[in-house]
C-alpha positions in Angstrom: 53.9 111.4 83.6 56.7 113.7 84.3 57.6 116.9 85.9 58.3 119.5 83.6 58.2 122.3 86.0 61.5 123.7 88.3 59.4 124.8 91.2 56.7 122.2 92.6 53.2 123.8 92.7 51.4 124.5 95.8 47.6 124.5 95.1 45.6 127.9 95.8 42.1 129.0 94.8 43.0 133.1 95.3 41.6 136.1 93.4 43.9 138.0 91.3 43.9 140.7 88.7 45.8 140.5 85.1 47.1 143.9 85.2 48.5 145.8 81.8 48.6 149.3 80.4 48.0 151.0 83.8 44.8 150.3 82.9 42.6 148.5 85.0 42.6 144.5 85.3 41.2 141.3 84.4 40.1 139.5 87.3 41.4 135.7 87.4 41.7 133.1 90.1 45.0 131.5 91.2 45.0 128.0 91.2 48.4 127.4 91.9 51.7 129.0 92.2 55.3 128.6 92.8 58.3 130.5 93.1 58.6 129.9 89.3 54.6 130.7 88.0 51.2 129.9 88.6 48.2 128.2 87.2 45.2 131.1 86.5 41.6 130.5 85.7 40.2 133.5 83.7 36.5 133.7 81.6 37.8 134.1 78.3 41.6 134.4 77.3 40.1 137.3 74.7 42.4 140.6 75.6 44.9 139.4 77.4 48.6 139.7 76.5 51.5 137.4 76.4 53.0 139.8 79.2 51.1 141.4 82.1 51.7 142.3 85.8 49.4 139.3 88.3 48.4 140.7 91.4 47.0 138.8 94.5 45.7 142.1 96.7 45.1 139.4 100.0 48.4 138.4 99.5 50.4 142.0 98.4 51.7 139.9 95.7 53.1 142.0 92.4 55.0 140.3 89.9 55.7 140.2 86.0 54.5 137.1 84.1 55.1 135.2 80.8 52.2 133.3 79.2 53.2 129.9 78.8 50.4 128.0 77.9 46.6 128.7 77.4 43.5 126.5 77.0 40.3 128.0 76.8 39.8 128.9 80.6 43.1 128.4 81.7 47.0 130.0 81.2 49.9 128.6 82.8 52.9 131.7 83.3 56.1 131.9 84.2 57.9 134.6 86.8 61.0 136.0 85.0 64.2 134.9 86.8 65.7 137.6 88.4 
């Protein structure tokens, strides 16, 4: 199988918060991440938007994403290049 991705993947198991609206969050766990995106594990994908803020608290990690992919408990999203 190939690569597809630019960044390689380090694996993680980290919790995290799908934050949008300045509302509060839905809580998901990193699985992996990269410089490029990350791998989250949430309960149901119901609610959540194509673009929200993740944020890993233990880590003081902020930063925009892009849905890429989703499966049923699972979204793959991409950091915008800046």
């Amino acid at each position: 199988m190939d690569e597809r991705r630019k960044a390689q993947r380090l694996r993680a198991l980290k919790a995290g918060t799908i934050s949008f609206n300045r509302a509060g969050g839905i809580n998901c766990r990193v699985r992996n991440m990269s410089t490029a995106g990350a791998c989250l594990e949430v309960d149901s994908q119901i609610g959540i938007p194509d673009k929200f803020v993740l944020v890993v608290s233990y880590d003081k990690f902020q930063q925009p994403c892009q849905v890429i992919w989703c499966s049923e408990t699972r979204m793959g999203v991409a950091f915008p290049a800046v």
